[in-house]
C-alpha positions as CSV (number, residue, x, y, z in Angstrom):
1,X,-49.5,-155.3,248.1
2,X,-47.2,-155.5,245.3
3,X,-50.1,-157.1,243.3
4,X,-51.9,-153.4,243.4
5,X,-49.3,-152.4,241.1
6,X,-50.1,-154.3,238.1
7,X,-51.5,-151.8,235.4
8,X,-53.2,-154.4,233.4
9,X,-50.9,-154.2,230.3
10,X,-51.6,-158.0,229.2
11,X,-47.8,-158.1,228.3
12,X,-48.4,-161.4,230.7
13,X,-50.7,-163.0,228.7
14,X,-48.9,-162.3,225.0
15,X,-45.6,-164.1,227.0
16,X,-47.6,-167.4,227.8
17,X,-47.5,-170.1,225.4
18,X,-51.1,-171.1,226.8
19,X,-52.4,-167.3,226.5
20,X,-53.0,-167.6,230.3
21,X,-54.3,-164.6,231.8
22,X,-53.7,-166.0,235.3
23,X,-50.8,-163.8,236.3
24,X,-53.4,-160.5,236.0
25,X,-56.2,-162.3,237.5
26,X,-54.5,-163.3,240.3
27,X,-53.2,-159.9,240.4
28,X,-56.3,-158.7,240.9
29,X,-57.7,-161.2,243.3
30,X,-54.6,-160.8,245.6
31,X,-54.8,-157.1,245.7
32,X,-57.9,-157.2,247.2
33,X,-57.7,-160.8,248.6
34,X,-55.1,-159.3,251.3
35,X,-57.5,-156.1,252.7
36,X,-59.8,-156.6,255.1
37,X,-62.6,-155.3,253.4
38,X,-62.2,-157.9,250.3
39,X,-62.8,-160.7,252.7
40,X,-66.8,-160.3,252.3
41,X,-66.8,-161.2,248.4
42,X,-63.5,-163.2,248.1
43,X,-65.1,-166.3,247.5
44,X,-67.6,-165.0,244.7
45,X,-64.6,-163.1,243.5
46,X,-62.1,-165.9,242.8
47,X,-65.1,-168.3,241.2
48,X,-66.8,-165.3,239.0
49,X,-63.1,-164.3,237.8
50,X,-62.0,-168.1,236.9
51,X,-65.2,-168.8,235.6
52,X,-65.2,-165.7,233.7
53,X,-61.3,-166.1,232.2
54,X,-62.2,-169.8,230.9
55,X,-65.8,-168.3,229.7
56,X,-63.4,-166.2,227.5
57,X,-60.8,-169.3,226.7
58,X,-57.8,-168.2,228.5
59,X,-55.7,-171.5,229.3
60,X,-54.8,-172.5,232.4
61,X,-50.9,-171.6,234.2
62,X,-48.4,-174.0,233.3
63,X,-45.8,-172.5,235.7
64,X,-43.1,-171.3,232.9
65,X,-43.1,-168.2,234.5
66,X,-42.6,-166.5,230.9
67,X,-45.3,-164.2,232.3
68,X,-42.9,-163.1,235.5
69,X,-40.4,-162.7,233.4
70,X,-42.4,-160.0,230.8
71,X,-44.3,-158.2,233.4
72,X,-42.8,-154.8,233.7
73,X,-44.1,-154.2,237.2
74,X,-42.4,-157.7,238.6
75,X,-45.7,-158.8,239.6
76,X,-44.9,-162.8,241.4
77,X,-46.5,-165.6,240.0
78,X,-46.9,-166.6,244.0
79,X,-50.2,-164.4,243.4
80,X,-51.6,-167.5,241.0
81,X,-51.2,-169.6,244.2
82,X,-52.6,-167.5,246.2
83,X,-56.0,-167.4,243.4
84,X,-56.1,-171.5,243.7
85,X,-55.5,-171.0,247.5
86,X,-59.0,-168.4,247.0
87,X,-60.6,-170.4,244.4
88,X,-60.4,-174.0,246.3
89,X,-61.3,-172.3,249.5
90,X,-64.3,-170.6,247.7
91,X,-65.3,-174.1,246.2
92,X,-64.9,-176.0,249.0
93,X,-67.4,-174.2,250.8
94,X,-70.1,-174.3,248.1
C-alpha cells in the first residue's frame, strides 16, 4: 500500500522529460487496485484515467525512472506496470 502515500505533489511529472504523469496515475490506480473493494470499477478506472491523462497530453513512461528518483514519498515505478497490467486487462475484456 505504499502507493496510498503519494500526496499528489506532481514533482513526478516536472522530473520526466515526456511530462508523464504515469507515476501518479498509477499511484492512484494501485492504491485502490490492491483493496477488495476497488475490484468492482478497476477496469473503468484504469481506461477513464489513461484516457483521461492523454485527453490532457501527458506523454507516455519511457522508463528513465527520473520520476522515482524525484518523488519524495519513494513511490515505485512497479505501480506503472501494475496500471498496463489493469489497463490491458480492462481492454481485453471490452
Amino acid at each position: 500500500m505504499d502507493a496510498a502515500s503519494c500526496i499528489g505533489c506532481g514533482a513526478c511529472v516536472a522530473a520526466c522529460k515526456n511530462g508523464s504523469a504515469m507515476l501518479f496515475v498509477s499511484a492512484k490506480v494501485s492504491q485502490l487496485a490492491l483493496l477488495p473493494q476497488g475490484q468492482v470499477e478497476a477496469a473503468r478506472r484504469a481506461k477513464a484515467m489513461l484516457s483521461k491523462m492523454d485527453e490532457l497530453g501527458f506523454g507516455n513512461c519511457t522508463n528513465t525512472r527520473a520520476c522515482e528518483a524525484e518523488c519524495p514519498k519513494c513511490i515505485s515505478i512497479s505501480n506503472i506496470a501494475r496500471l498496463n497490467r489493469e489497463f490491458i486487462t480492462a481492454k481485453l475484456k471490452d
